[in-house]
C-alpha positions in Angstrom: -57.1 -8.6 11.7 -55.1 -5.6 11.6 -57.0 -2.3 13.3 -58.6 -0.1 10.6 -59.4 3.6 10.3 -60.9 5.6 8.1 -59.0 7.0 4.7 -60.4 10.1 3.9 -58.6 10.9 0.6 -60.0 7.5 -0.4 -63.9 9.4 0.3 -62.5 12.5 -1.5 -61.1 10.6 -4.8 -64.8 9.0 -4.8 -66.5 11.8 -4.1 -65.2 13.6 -6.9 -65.6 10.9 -9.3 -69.3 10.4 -8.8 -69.2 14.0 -9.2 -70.8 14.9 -5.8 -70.1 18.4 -4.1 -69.0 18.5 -1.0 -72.3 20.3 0.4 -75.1 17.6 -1.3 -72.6 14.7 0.4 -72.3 16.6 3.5 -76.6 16.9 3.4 -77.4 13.3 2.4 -74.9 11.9 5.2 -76.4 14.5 7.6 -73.5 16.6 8.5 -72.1 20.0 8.1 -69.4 20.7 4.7 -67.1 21.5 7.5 -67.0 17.5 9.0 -67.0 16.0 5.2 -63.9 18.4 5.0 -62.2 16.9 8.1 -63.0 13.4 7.3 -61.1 13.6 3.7 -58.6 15.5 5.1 -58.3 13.0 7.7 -58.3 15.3 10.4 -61.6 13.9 11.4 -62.8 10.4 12.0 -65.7 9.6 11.3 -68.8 7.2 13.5 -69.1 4.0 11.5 -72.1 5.2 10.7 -71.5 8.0 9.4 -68.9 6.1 7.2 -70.9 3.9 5.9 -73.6 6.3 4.9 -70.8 8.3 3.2 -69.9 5.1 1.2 -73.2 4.7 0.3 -73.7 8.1 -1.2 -70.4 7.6 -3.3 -71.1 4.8 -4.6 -68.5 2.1 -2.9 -68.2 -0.6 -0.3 -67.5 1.0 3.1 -64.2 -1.2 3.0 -62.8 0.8 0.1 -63.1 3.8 2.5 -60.8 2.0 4.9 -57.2 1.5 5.7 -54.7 -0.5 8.2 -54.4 2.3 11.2 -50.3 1.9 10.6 -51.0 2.5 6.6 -52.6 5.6 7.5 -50.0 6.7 10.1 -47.2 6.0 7.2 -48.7 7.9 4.4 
């Protein structure tokens, strides 16, 4: 199983097509606007927790919101 980290313009594409703002995601998931901005930028990894509560609130499977670690690193 290849090692898998989080894709955060994968949260960002969904975030925008449930039509969320950044500040209601980053209050349901219990986190500042600043961190939801890291972790779509990708400068920020998420806890799996954290992840998965972020999926939720989107609206998708916590896999979509992840990638191969090399994927990542390529693109």
């Amino acid at each position: 199983m290849p090692d898998l980290t989080f894709n955060g313009p994968a949260l960002r594409s969904a975030r925008r097509r449930a039509r969320i703002p950044a500040t209601r995601l980053a209050r349901a998931a219990g986190r500042t606007e600043r961190s939801v901005r890291g972790y779509e930028t990708g400068n920020v990894q998420p806890p799996i927790r954290i992840a998965a509560r972020l999926a939720a609130e989107v609206g998708v499977d916590l896999v979509e919101l992840l990638a191969p670690a090399d994927e990542r690193r390529a693109g």
